[in-house]
VOGU-3710 file (C-alpha; in Angstrom, 3 decimals, decimal comma):
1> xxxxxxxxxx> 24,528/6,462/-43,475  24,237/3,926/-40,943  20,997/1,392/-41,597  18,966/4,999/-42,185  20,859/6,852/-39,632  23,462/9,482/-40,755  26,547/9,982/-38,489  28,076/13,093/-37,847  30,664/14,253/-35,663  29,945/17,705/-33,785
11> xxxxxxxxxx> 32,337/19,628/-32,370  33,272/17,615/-29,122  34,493/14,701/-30,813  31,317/12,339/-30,043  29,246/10,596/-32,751  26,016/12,032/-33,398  23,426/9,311/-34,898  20,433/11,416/-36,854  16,973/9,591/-37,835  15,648/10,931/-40,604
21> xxxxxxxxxx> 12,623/11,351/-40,728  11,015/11,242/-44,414  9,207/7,823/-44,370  6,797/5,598/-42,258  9,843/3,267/-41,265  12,067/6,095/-40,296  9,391/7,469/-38,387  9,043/4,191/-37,071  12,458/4,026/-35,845  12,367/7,849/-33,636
31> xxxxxxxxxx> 9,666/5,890/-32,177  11,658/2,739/-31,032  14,406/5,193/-30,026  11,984/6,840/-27,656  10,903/3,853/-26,208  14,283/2,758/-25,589  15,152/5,926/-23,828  12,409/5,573/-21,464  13,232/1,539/-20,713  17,164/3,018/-19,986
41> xxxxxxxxxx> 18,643/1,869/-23,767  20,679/5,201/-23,924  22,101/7,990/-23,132  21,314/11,577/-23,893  21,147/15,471/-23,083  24,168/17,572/-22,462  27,312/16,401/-21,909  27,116/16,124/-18,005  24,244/16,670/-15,401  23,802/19,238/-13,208
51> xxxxxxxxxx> 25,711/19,624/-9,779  24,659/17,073/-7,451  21,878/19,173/-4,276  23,523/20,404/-1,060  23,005/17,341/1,570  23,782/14,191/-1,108  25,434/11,414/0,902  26,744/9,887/-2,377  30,095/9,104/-3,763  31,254/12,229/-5,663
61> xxxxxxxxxx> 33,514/9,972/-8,201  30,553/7,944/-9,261  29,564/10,720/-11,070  32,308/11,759/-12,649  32,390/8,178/-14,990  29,850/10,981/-17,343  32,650/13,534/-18,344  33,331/13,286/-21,807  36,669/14,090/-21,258  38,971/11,161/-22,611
71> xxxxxxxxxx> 36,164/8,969/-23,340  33,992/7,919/-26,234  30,770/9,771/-26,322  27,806/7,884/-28,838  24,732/10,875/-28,942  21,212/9,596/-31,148  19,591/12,633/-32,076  15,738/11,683/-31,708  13,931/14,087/-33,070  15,908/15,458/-35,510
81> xxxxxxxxxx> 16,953/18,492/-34,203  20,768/18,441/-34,821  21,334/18,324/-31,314  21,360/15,228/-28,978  18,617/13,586/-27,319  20,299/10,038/-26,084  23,745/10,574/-25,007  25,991/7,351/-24,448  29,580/7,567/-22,629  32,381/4,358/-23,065
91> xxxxxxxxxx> 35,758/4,092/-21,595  37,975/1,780/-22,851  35,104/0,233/-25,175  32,912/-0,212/-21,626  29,487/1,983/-21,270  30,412/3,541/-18,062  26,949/6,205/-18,386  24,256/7,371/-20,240  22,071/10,004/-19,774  18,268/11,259/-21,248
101> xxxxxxxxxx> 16,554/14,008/-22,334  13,384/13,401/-22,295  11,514/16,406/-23,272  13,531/17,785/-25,481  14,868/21,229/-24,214  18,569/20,324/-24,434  19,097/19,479/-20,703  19,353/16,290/-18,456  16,247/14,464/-17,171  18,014/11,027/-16,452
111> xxxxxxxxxx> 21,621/9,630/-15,894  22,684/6,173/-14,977  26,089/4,621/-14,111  27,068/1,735/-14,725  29,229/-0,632/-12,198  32,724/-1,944/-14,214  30,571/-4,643/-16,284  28,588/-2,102/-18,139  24,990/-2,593/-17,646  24,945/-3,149/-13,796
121> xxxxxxxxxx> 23,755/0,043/-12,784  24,923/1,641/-9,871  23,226/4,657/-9,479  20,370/7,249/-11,116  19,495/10,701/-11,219  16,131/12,256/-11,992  15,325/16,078/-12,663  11,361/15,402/-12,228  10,407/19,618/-12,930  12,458/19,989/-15,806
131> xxxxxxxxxx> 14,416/22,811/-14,319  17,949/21,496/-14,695  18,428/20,645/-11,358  18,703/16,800/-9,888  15,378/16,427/-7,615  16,457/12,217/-6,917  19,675/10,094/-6,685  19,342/6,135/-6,410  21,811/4,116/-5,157  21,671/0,378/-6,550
141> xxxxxxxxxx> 23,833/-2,298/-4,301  24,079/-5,536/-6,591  21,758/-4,026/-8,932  19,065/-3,919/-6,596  17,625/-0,583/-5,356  19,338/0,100/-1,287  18,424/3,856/-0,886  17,741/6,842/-2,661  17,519/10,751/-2,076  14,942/13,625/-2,504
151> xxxxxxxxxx> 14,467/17,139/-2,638  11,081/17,171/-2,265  10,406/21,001/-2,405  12,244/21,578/-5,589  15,326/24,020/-4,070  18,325/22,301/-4,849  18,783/20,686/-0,831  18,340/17,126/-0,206  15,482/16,913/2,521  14,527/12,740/2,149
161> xxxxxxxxxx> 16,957/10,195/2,626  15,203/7,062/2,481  16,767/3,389/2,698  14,991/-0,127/1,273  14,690/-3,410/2,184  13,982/-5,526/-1,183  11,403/-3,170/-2,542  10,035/-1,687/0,351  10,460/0,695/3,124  12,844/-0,187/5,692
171> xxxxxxxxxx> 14,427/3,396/7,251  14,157/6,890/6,689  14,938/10,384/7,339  13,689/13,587/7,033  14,359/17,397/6,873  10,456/18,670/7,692  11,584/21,957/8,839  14,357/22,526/5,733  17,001/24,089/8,115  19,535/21,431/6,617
181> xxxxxxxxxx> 19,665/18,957/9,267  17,937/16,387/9,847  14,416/16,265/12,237  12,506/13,426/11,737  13,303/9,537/11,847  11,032/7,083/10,897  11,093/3,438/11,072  8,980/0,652/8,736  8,432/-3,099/9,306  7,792/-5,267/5,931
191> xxxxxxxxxx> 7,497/-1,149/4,250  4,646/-0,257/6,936  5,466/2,304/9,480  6,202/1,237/13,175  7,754/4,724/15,086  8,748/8,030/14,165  10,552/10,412/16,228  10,346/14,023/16,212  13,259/16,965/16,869  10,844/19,280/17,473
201> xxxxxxxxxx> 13,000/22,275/18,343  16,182/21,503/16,388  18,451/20,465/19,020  18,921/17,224/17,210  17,552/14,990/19,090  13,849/13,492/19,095  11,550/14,971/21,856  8,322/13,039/20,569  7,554/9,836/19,264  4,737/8,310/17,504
211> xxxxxxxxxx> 4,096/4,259/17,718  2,197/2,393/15,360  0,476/-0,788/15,195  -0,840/-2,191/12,592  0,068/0,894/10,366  -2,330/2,710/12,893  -0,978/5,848/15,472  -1,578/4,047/19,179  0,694/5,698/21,716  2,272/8,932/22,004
221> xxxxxxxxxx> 5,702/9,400/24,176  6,999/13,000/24,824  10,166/14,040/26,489  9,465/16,950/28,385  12,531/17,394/30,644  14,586/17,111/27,306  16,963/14,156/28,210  16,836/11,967/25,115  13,807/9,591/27,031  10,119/9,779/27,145
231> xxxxxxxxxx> 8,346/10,771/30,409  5,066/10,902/29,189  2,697/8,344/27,790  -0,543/8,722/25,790  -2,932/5,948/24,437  -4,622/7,178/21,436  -7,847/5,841/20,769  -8,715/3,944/17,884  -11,691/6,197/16,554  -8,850/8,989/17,072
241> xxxxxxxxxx> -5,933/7,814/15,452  -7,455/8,388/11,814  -6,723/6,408/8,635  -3,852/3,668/8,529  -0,664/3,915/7,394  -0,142/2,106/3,976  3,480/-0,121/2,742  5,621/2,011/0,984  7,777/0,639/-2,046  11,008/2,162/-2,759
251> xxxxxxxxxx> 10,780/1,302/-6,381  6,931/3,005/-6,488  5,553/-0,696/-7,683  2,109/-1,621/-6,192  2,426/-1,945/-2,290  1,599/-5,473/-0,552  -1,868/-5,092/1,703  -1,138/-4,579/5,412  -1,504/-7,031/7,453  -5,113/-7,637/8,969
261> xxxxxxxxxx> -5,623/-5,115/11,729  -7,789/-7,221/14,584  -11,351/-5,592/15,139  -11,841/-4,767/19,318  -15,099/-5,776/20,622  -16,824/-4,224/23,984  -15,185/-6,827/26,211  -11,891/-5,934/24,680  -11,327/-9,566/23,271  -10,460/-10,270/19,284
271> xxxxxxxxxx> -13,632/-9,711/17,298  -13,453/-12,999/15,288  -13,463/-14,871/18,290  -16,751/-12,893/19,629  -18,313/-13,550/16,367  -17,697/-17,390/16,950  -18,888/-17,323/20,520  -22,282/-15,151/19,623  -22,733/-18,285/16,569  -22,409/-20,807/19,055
281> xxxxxxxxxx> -24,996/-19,057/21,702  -27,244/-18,885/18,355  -26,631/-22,607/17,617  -27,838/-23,873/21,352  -31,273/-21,794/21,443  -32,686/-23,950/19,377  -31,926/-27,019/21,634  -34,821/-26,717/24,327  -32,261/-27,377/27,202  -32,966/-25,004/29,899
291> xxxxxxxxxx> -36,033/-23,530/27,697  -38,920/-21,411/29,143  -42,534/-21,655/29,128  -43,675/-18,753/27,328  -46,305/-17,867/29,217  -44,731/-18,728/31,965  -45,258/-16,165/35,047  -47,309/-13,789/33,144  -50,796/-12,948/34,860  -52,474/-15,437/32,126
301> xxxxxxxxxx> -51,015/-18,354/33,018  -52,900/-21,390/33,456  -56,043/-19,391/32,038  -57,773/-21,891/28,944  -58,612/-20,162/25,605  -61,305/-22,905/25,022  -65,295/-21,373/25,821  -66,702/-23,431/29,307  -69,148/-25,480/27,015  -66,668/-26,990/24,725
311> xxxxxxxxxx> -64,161/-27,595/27,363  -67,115/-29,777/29,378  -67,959/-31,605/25,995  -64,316/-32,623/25,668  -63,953/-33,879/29,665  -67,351/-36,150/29,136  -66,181/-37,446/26,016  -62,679/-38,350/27,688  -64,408/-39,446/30,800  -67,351/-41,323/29,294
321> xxxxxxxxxx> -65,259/-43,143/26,242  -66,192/-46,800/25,049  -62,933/-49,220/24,966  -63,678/-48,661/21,020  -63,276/-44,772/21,280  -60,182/-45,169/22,959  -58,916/-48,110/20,589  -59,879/-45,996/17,309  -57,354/-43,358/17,447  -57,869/-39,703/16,816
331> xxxxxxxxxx> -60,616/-39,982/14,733  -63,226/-41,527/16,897  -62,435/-39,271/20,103  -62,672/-36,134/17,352  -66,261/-37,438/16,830  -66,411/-37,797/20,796  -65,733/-34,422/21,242  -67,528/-33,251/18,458  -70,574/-34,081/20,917  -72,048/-37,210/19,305
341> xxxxxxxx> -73,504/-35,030/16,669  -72,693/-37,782/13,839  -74,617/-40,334/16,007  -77,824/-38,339/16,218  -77,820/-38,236/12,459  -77,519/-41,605/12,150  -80,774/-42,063/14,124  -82,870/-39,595/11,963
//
């Protein structure tokens, strides 16, 4: 009994660690374990994974650092099953792989190699359906994610080789038509896709290619003469082109937002500098340079809303105006044109 754990040793020589599982700190512990298994603390599943899909591009003796043979093997058996769920493998006192199950059936989800130091890893497998069958392979360069692999459709055939730059997008190819070869190229700047080329009828070489800017489909080229170059050229409009093209991360981590796509205006020119000009034109009518009369050539014009009568009152007043009217400001020529009428009540 190791700190709650009993060790036994099954048939093919490895350790087996069992958790027991009769109290709330041994229940506590399959917990941890599990938790460790998913962050990569272990090992575990049968002793080796499946055989690697047809159309791998990876080095066959990386994988072999998982045979038992001749090295220490270290199983945890999680759930208390008698049969191991974390599966470590050492050589020469070094952990050289370790592999997961993580559901429980008795086969492979996960295996990781390590580089010569132990804990730099190397390179990963995933079986995502649970069928046994290795559906990813990532290839770590300094510890750092450089490509991976997929079989996308689940039938044992590589059909997505992708390669990264940091933790996004850089290259990649693709088997659309699953004949085995490859058919597709595609091409990423900062993860967000620039070109992709088409082999459209398998001779292995593109006759089509797709340009992008801004993560948005603007030009077509076709190769009809199939002689490895575009003849033919195609602008695809911008309400045609549908939605754009997101970053994509290697490492499936939240992408970085595309860069601003410029908005077109009528005249063709950047919209933010249309915007600017229109808030400029906005800014000067209120100036009055240059300004209109607004009634100014209509058939109205020069035509007085005032009735005759009050009009003549106001001329007199202006005409006939004491030196005091003129000197008293506003309010004695009011009373002028009123028509005198406060004068006349002075005199009753």
């Amino acid at each position: 009994m190791l700190g709650g754990l009993r060790a036994t040793a099954p048939t093919d020589g490895s350790l087996l660690l069992t958790i027991p599982m009769n109290d709330q700190r041994s229940r506590a512990l399959v917990a941890l374990a599990a938790v460790l298994a998913l962050a990569g603390v272990g090992c575990g599943g049968t002793p080796a994974a499946g055989d690697a899909p047809e159309g791998t591009r990876g080095d066959a003796e990386v994988r072999q650092q998982c045979d038992p043979e001749g090295r220490q093997v270290r199983a945890v058996d999680v759930n208390n099953d008698g049969e191991p769920d974390i599966r470590h493998v050492f050589e020469d006192g070094t952990e050289s792989c370790v592999q997961f199950d993580m559901n429980f059936d008795g086969l492979v989800d996960v295996t990781r190699f390590f580089a010569d130091d132990g804990t730099t890893v190397v390179q990963e497998e995933h079986d995502f359906d649970f069928d046994g069958r290795l559906d990813q392979i990532a290839y770590y360069e300094g510890g750092q994610l450089a490509r991976k692999e997929l079989d996308t459709n689940f039938d044992n055939r590589i059909d997505t080789w992708v390669w990264c730059e940091g933790r996004l997008y850089s290259r990649q190819e693709r088997d659309r038509h699953h004949t085995g070869e490859v058919d597709t190229w595609e091409y990423f700047e900062d993860g967000l896709l620039r070109e992709a080329r088409y082999d459209d009828n398998n001779d292995g070489q593109p006759e089509r290619w797709e340009m992008f800017q801004y993560g948005r489909l603007s030009e077509i080229r076709r190769d009809t003469d199939l002689d490895g170059e575009p003849d033919q050229r195609e602008e695809v409009p911008r309400e045609s082109a549908g939605d754009r093209e997101t970053p994509l991360t290697c490492d499936g981590s939240e992408p970085p937002d595309a860069p601003q796509e410029p908005r077109p205006t009528a005249g063709g020119e950047d919209a933010g500098e249309g915007d600017e000009e229109g808030e400029g034109d906005e800014e000067g009518a209120g100036t009055g340079e240059d300004e209109a009369d607004p009634g100014e050539g209509m058939p109205w014009e020069g035509v007085s809303d005032v009735p005759p009568e009050e009009q003549r009152g106001a001329d007199e007043a202006t005409e006939g105006g004491t030196g005091e009217a003129t000197e008293g400001g506003s309010e004695d020529v009011g009373e002028g044109i009123e028509g005198g009428s406060a004068g006349e009540g002075e005199s009753e």
